[in-house]
C-alpha positions as CSV (number, residue, x, y, z in Angstrom):
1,X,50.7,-49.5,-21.0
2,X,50.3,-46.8,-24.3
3,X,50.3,-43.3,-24.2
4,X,47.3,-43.2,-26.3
5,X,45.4,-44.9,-22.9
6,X,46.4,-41.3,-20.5
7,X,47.9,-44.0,-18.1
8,X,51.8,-43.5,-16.2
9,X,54.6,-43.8,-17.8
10,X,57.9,-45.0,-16.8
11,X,59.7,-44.4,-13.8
12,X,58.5,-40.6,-13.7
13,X,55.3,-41.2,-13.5
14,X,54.6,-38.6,-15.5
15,X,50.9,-37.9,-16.8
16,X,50.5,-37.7,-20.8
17,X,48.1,-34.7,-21.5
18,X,48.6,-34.4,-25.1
19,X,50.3,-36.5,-28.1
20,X,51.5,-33.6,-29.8
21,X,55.0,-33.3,-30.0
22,X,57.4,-30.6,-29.3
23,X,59.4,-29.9,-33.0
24,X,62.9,-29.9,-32.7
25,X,63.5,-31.4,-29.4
26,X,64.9,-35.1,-28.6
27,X,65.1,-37.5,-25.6
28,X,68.7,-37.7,-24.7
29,X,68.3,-40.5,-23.6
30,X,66.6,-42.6,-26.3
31,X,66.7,-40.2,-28.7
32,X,63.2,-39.6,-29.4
33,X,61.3,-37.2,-30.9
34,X,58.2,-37.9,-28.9
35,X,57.9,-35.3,-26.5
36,X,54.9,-34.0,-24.7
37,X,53.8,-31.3,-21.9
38,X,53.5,-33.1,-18.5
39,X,51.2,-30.6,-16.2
40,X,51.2,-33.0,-13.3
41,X,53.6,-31.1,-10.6
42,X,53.9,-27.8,-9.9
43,X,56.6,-26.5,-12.8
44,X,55.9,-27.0,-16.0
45,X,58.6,-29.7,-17.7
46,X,58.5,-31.8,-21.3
47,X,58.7,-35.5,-20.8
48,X,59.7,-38.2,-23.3
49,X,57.0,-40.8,-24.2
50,X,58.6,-43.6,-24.8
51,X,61.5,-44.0,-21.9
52,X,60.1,-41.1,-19.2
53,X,62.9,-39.4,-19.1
54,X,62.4,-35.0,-18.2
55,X,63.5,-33.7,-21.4
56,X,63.6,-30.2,-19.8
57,X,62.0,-28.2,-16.8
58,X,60.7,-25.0,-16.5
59,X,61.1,-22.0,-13.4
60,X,58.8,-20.5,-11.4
61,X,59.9,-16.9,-12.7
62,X,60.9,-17.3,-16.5
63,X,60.2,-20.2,-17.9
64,X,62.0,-21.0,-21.2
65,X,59.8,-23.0,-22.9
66,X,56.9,-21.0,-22.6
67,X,55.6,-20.8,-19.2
68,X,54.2,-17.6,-17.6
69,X,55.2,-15.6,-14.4
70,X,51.9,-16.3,-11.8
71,X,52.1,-13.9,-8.6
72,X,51.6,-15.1,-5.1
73,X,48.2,-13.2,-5.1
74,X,46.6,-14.9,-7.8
75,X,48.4,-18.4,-7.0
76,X,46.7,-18.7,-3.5
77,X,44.2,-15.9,-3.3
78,X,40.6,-17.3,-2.3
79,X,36.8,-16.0,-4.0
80,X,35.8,-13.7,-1.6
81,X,32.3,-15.3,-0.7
82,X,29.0,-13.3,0.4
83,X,28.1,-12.3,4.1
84,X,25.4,-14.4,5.3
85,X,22.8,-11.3,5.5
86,X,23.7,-10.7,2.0
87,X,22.4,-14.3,0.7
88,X,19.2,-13.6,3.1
89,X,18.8,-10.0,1.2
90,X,18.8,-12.1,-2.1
91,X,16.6,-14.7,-1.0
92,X,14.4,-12.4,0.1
93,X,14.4,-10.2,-2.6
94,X,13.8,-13.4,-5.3
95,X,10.7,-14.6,-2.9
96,X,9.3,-10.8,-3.1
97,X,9.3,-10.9,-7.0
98,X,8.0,-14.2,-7.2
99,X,5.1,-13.7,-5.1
100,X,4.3,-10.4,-6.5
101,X,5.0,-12.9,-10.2
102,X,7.0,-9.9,-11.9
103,X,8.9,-10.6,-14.7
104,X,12.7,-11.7,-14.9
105,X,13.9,-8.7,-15.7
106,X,12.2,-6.7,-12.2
107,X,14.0,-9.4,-10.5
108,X,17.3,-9.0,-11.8
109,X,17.0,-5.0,-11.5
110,X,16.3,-5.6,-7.9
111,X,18.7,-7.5,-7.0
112,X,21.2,-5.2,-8.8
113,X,20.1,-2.6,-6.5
114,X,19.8,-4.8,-3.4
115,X,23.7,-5.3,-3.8
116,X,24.9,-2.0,-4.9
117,X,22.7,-1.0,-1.6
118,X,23.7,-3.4,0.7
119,X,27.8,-2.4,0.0
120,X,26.6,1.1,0.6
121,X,28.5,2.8,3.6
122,X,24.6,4.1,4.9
123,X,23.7,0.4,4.9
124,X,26.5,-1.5,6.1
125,X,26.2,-1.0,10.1
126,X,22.3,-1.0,10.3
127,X,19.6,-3.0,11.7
128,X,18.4,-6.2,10.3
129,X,14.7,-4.7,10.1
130,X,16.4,-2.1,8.2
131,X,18.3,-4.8,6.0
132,X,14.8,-6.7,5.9
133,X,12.9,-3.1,4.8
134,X,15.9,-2.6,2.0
135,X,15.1,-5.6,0.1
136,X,11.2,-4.6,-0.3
137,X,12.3,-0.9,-1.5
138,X,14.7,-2.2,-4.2
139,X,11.9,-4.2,-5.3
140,X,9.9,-1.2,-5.3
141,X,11.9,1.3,-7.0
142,X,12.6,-1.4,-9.6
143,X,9.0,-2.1,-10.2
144,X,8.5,2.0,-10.7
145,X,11.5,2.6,-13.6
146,X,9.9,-0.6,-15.4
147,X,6.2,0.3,-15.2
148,X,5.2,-2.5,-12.9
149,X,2.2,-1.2,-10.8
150,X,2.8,-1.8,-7.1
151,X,1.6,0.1,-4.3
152,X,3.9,1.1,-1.1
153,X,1.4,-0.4,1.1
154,X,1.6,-3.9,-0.5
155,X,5.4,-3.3,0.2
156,X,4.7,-3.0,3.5
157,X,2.0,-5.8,3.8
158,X,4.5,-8.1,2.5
159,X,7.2,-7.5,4.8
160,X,4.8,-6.8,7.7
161,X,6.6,-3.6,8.2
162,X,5.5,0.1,9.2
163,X,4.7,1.9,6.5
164,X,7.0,4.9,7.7
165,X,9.9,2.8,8.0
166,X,9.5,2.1,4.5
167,X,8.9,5.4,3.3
168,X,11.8,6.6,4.8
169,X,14.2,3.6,4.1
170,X,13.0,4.3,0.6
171,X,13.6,7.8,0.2
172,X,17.2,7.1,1.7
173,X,17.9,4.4,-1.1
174,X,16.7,6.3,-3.7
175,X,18.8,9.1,-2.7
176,X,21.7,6.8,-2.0
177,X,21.7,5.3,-5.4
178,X,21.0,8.2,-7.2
179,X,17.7,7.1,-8.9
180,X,15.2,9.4,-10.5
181,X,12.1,6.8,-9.8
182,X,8.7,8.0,-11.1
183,X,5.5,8.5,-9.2
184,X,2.9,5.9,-9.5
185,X,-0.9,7.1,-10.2
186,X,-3.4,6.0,-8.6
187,X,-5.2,4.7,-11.7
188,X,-2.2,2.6,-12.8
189,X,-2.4,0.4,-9.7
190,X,-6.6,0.0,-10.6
191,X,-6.2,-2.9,-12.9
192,X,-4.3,-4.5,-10.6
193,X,-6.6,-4.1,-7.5
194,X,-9.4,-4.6,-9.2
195,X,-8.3,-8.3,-10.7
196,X,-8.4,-9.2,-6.6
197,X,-12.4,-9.0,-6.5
198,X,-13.6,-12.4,-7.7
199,X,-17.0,-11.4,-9.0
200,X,-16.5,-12.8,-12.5
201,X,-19.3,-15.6,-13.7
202,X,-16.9,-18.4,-12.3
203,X,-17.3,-17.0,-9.2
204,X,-20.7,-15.2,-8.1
205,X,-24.2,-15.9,-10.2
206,X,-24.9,-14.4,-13.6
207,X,-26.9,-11.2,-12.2
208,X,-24.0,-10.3,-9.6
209,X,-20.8,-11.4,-12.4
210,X,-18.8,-8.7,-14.2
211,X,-15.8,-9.0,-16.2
212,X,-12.7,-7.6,-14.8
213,X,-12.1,-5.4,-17.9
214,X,-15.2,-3.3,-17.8
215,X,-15.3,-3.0,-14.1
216,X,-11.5,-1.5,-13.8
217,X,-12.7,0.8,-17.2
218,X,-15.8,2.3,-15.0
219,X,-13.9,2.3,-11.6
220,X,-10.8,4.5,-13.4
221,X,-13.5,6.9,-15.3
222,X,-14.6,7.5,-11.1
223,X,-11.6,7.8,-9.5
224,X,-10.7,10.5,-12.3
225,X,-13.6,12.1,-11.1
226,X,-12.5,12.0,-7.5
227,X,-9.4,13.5,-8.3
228,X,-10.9,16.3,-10.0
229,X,-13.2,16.8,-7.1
230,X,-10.1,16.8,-4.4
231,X,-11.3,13.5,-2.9
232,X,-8.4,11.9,-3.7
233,X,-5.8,14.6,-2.4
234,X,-4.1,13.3,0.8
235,X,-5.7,10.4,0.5
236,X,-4.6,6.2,0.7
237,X,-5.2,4.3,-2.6
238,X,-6.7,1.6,-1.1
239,X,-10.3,2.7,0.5
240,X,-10.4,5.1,-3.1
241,X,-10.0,2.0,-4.9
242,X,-12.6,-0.1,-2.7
243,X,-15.0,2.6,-3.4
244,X,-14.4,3.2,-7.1
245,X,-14.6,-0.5,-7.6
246,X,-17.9,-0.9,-5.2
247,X,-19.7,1.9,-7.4
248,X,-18.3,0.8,-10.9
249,X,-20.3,-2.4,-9.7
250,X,-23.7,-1.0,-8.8
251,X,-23.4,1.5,-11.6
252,X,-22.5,-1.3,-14.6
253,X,-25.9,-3.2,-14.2
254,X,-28.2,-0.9,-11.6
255,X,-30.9,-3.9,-11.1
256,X,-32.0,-4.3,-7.6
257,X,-30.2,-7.2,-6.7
258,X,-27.1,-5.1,-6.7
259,X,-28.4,-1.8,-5.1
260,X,-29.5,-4.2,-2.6
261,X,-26.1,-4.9,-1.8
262,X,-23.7,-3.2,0.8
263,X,-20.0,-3.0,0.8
264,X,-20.0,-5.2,3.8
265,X,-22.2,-7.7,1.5
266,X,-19.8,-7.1,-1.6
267,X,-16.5,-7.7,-0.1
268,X,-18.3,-11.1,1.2
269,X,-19.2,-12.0,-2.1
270,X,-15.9,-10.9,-4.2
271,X,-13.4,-12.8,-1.1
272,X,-11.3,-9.1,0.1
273,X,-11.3,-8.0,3.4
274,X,-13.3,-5.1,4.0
275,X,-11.4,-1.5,4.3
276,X,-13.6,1.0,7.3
277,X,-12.4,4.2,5.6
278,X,-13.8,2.7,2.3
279,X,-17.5,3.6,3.6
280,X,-17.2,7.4,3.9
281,X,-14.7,7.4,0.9
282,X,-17.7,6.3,-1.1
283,X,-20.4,8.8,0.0
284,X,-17.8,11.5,-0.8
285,X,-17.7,10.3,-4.2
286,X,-21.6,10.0,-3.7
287,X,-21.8,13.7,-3.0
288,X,-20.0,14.5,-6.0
289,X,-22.1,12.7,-8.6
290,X,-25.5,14.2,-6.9
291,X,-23.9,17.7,-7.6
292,X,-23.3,16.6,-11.5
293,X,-26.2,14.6,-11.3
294,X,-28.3,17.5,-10.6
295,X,-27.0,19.5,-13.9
296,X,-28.1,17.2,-16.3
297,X,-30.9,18.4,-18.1
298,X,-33.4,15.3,-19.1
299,X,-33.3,14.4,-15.5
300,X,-36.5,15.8,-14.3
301,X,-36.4,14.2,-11.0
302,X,-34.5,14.9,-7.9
303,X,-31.1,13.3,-7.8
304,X,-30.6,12.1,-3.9
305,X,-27.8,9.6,-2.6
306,X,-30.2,6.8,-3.0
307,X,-30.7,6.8,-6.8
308,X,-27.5,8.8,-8.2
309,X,-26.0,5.6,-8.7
310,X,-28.3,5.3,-11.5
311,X,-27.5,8.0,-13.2
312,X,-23.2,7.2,-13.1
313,X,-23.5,6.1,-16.5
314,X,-24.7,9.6,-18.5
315,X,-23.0,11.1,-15.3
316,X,-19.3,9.7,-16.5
317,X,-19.7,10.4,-20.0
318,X,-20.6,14.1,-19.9
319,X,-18.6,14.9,-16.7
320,X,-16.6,17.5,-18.3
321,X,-19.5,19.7,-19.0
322,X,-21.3,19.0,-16.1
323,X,-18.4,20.0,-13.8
324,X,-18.0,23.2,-15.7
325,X,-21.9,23.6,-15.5
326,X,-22.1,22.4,-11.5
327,X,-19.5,25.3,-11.0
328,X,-20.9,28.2,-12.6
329,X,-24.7,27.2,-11.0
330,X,-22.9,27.5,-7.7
331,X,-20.7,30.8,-8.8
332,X,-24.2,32.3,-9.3
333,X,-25.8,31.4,-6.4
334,X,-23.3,32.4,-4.7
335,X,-23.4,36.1,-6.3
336,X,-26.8,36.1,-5.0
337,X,-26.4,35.6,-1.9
338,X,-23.6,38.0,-1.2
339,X,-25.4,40.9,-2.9
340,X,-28.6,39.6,-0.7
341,X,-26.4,39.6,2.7
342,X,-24.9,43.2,1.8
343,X,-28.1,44.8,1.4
344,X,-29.1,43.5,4.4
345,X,-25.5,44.8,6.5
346,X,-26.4,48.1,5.1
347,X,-29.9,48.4,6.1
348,X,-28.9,47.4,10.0
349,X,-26.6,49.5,10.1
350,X,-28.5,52.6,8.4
351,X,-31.5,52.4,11.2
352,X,-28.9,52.8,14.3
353,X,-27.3,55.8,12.7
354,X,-30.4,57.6,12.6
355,X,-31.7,57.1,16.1
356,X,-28.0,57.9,17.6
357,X,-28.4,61.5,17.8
358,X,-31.4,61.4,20.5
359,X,-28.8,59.3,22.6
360,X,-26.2,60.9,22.7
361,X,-27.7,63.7,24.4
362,X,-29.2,61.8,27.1
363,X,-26.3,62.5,30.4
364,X,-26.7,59.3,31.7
365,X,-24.6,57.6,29.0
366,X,-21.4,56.5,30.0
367,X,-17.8,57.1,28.3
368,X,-17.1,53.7,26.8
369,X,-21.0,53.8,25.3
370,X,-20.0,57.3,23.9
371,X,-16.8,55.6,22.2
372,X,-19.1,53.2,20.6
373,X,-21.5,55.5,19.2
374,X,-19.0,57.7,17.6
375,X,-17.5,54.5,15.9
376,X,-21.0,53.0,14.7
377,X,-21.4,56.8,13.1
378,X,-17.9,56.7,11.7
379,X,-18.6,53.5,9.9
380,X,-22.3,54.1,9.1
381,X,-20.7,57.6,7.3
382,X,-17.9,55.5,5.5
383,X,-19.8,54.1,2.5
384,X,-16.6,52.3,1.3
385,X,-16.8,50.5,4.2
386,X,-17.7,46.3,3.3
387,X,-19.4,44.5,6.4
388,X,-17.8,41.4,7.2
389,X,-19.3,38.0,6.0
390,X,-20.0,36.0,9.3
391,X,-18.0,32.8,8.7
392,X,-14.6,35.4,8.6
393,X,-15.3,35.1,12.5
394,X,-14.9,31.4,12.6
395,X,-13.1,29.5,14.9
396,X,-11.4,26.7,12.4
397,X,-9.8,29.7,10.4
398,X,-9.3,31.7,6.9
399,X,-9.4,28.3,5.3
400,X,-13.3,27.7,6.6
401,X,-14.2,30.7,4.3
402,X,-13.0,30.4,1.1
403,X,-13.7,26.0,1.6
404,X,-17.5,26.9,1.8
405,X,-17.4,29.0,-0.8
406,X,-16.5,26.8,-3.7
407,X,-17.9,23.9,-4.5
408,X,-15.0,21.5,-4.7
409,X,-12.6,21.5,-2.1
410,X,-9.8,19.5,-0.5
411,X,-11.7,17.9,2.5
412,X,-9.7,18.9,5.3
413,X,-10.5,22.5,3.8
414,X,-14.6,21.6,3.6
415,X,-14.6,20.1,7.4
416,X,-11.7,22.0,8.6
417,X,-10.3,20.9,12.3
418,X,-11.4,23.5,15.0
419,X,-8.6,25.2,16.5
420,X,-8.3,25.6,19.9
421,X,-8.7,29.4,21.2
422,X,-5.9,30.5,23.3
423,X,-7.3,31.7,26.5
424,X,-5.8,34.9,28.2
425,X,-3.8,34.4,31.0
426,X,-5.7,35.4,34.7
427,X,-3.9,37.9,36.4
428,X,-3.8,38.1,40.1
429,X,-6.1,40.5,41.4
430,X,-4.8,43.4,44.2
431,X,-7.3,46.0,44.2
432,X,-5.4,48.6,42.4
433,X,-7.0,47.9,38.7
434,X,-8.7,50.5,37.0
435,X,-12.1,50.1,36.8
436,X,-14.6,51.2,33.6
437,X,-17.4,52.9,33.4
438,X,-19.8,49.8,32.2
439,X,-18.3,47.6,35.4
440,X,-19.1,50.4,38.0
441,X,-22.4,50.4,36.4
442,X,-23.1,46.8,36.7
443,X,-22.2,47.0,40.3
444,X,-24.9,49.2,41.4
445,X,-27.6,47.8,42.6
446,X,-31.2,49.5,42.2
447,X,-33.6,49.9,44.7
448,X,-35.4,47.1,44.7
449,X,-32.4,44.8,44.8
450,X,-30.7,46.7,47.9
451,X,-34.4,45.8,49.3
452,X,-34.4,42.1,48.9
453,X,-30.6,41.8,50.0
454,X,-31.5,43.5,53.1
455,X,-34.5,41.0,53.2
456,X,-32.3,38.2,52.7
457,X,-29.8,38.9,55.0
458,X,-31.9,39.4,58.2
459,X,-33.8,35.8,57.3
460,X,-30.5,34.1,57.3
461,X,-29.9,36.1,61.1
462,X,-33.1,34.9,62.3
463,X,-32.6,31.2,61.4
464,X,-29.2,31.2,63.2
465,X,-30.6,32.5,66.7
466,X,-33.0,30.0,66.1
């Protein structure tokens, strides 16, 4: 057999790699010049091609011809391979990106994180929900820096996971990692919710079809009026989004086939599942277009929750004036009334003063009515004194005030919860309590009434004997 086949030669068996030969070297035993590397055992050695012969043999330390010193380490060292959990993370992660179809570059940032994560010392010995709940953040927090509009809540869907583990697995990360992620807005996730409603012409009949463009452009423009109007303030996207969308529909084309429709009806017709606090989310946002709607000046009739939906159109367009305009009406009215109620205060409280010299000469009054009289006086003297408005005395707080008197409010201000009046502890009675003057009084019993007790109580003798 030839060298030039790469087949054995000679008695050596040595393999030939290469047919260049090594200047300046010889076969002693044929004399040769055809010398070439022979890799095939563990040293590295020269080898003569024509007889077989070992020309000359390297060391494992320092070989002459060459060769390089290779540690132990490196010789027989292993690739350290992934943990099992840590090919699941990945997997997961991949599937998450795919099904929420974000681009290559999301996917390669999360898995980036998912890894620097996962070899974190605050994730190493935790649960595999945790784990499970890690894999959706990264995704998350990599959809944020890169402007990919995802929700927390479609995190959580996903993963069928409680919101509040995710929030706080995701607040954990972020801190962990050391990432400055941005907030999302509201109206950045719109054009992605909205493309869920299937109501274009392909699906739904001409009269009920919309395009996707116009209806998320309408359905922003109302959710920025929300916001201004403190609907949106503690609120979850979702049933804001449901409602912006479900208006931005009735309002685009007002005919009576859609006013006809409820949300119920809608979310039938577009294929989404129906969100309960969706319903009151859109009379609130109702509520605030009736108070615009009421400010605008060629509308002559009155603007109810029936046909403001009508009017969204001019209502959107001018609803920086109108909010400016809506404010100062009910600034005024407001004015009014306070000026109304203090002239009011003043006059009650003028008409006792004058009657309250008659009786406090009569001797039958009593100390703690005395005390009373002398402080109506002192504060019907004191013209610097301000009667209090009657909702300072209500039960659900200082917030209940000042909520009713502006005209847009955070709702848990407007319908504040009530609180719960503390009730004074009931002391055990012994007989040595003082006594007022008012309880003696209302002990006494006139005339009459010691009459019919008497009455009473022989009645209630005579029935026993018989």
């Amino acid at each position: 057999m030839t060298p030039a086949t790469g087949t054995f030669v000679g008695h050596s068996a040595a393999v030939v790699l290469s047919d260049m030969s090594r200047a300046g070297l010889t076969c002693p035993g044929c004399g040769s010049s055809n010398i070439v590397d022979d890799d095939l055992y563990s040293q590295a050695q020269l080898v003569c091609v024509d007889c077989g012969s070992v020309v000359s043999e390297g060391t494992l330390a320092n070989d002459p011809v060459g060769g390089s010193e290779v540690s132990y380490s490196r010789s027989t060292a292993v690739a350290r391979k992934p943990c099992v959990n840590l090919i699941k993370g990945v997997q997961r992660v991949k599937a998450i990106c795919r099904t929420l179809r974000v681009h290559a570059e999301i996917e390669d940032l999360s898995e980036t994180y998912f890894k620097r994560a996962y070899q974190h010392a605050n994730f190493i010995r935790v649960s595999l929900q945790k784990k499970e709940v890690l894999a959706g953040c990264c995704v998350l927090v990599s959809c944020r820096l890169l402007n990919w509009p995802i929700t927390m809540g479609t995190i959580s869907c996903l993963l069928d996971a409680d919101p509040m583990v995710v929030g706080a697995v995701y607040q954990e990360m972020v801190k962990t990692l050391s990432i400055d992620a941005p907030i999302l807005n509201i109206t950045d996730v719109m054009e992605a919710h909205s493309q869920e409603y299937k109501i274009s012409s392909l699906h739904v009949p001409e009269e009920l079809a919309e395009k996707s463009r116009d209806l998320t452009k309408r359905a922003v423009a109302l959710v920025e009026l929300a916001a201004d109007s403190w609907i949106v303030t503690g609120r979850k996207p979702v049933p804001i989004m449901m409602a912006a969308i479900y208006l931005a529909w009735q309002s685009l084309k007002p005919n009576k086939h859609r006013l006809k429709f409820s949300l119920d009806k809608f979310c039938q017709i577009a294929k989404v599942n129906k969100n309960k606090p969706a319903v009151k989310r859109i009379n609130e946002i109702k509520e605030v277009l009736c108070k615009l709607g009421q400010e605008i000046p060629w509308v002559r009739e009155e603007v109810t929750l029936d046909n403001v939906v009508q009017q969204v159109d001019d209502i959107l367009e001018h609803r920086y004036a109108l909010l400016r305009r809506a404010i100062r009406t009910h600034e005024d009215a407001l004015l009014v009334e306070c000026q109304a109620s203090s002239v009011d205060a003043l006059t009650e409280e003028t008409a006792p003063s004058q009657t309250s010299e008659p009786v406090n000469q009569t001797p039958k009054t009593s100390s703690v009515e005395q005390r009373g009289l002398n402080a109506e006086r002192g504060d019907a003297g004191n013209p610097q004194t301000v009667p209090e408005h009657k909702d300072s005395q209500d039960s659900r707080g200082p917030s209940a005030t000042w909520g009713r008197r502006l005209l847009f409010a955070p709702p848990c201000v407007i319908h504040p919860k009530k609180r719960r009046v503390e009730q004074p502890e009931l002391k055990d009675v012994n007989g040595d309590e003082e006594i007022s003057d008012s309880e003696i009084d209302s002990y006494i019993r006139t005339p009459r009434e010691a009459r019919d007790f008497a009455l009473s109580q022989k009645m209630l003798a005579d029935s026993g004997k018989s």
